[in-house]
C-alpha positions as MATLAB code, in Angstrom:
seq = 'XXXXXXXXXXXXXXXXXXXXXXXXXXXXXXXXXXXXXXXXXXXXXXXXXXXXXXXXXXXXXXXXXXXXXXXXXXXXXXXXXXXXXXXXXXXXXXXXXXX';
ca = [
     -69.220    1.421  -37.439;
     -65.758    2.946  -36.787;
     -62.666    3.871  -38.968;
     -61.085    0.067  -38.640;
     -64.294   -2.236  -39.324;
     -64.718    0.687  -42.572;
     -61.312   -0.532  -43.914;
     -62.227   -4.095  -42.863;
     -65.183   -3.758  -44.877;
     -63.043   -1.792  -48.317;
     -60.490   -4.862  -47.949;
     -63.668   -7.271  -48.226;
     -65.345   -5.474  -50.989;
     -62.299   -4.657  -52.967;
     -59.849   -7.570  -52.425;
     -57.374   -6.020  -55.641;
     -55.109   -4.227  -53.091;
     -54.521   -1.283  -55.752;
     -58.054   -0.525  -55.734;
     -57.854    0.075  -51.680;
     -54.747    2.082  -52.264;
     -56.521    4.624  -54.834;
     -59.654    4.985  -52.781;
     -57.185    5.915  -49.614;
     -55.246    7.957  -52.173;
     -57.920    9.748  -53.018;
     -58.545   10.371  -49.337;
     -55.468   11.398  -48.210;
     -55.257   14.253  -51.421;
     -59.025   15.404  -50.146;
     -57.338   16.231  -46.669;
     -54.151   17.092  -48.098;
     -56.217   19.831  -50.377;
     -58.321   21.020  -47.078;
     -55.331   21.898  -44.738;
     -53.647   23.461  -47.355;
     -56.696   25.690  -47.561;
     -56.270   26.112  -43.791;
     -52.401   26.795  -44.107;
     -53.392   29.520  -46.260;
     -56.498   31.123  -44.170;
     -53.799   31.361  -40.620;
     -50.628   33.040  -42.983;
     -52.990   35.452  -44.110;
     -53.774   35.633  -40.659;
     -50.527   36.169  -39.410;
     -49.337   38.195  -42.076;
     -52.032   40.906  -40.881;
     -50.110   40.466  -37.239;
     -47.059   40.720  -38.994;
     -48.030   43.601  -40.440;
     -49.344   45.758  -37.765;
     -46.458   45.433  -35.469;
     -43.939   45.038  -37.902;
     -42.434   41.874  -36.783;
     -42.064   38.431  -38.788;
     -44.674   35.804  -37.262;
     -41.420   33.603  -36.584;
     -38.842   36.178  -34.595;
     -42.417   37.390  -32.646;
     -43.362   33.801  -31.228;
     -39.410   33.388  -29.763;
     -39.699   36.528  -28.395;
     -43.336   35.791  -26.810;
     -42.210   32.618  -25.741;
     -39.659   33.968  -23.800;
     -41.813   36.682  -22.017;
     -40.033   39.603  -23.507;
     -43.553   41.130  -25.203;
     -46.094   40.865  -22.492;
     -49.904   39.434  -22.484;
     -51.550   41.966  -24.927;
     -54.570   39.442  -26.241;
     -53.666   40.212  -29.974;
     -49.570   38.449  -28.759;
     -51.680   35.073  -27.653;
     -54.346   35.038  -30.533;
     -50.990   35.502  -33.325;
     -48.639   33.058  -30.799;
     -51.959   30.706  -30.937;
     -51.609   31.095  -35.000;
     -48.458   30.514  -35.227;
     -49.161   27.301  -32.947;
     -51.589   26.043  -35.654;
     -49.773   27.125  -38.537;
     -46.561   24.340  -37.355;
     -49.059   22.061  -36.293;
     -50.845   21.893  -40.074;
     -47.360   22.190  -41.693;
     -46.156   18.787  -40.059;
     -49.537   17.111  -41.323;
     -49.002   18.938  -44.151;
     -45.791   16.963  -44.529;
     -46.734   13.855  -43.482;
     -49.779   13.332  -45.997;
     -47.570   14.559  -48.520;
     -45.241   11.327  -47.636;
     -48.625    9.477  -47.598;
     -49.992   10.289  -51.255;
];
């Protein structure tokens, strides 16, 4: 059964709308909770980077982008964080609208 005959089904079962909006609720603050966790595994992460060539995550990945740091494998596993990191920040944001 996919993800649109489920919600068929929930707006069958449980035809009080609020009851389908605390059940989604509920949903949305599970994966809300989880990519926070994430958020917080990939600064760690990056903070190590940071660290160890004393460089802020953000100022590295402009400079990487433009092709003034070369192709060291540690420069695409951080600019690959760093990648992540916006990407989970933006659904970060938009479940936060959600809930």
């Amino acid at each position: 059964m996919d993800a649109l005959s489920k919600l068929e089904l929930l707006k069958e079962t449980y035809p009080a709308r609020s009851e389908i909006d605390k059940i989604l609720g509920k949903l949305l603050a599970i994966s809300l909770s989880q990519y926070r966790l994430r958020l917080k595994r990939y600064e760690q992460d990056m903070r190590e980077f940071d660290r160890r060539y004393e460089m802020n995550s953000e100022n590295f990945y402009q400079r990487f982008e433009a092709g003034e740091l070369g192709d060291e494998i540690d420069f695409f596993e951080w600019s690959s964080l760093y990648e992540l990191r916006q990407d989970i920040l933006n659904k970060i944001h938009q479940l936060e609208l959600a809930v």
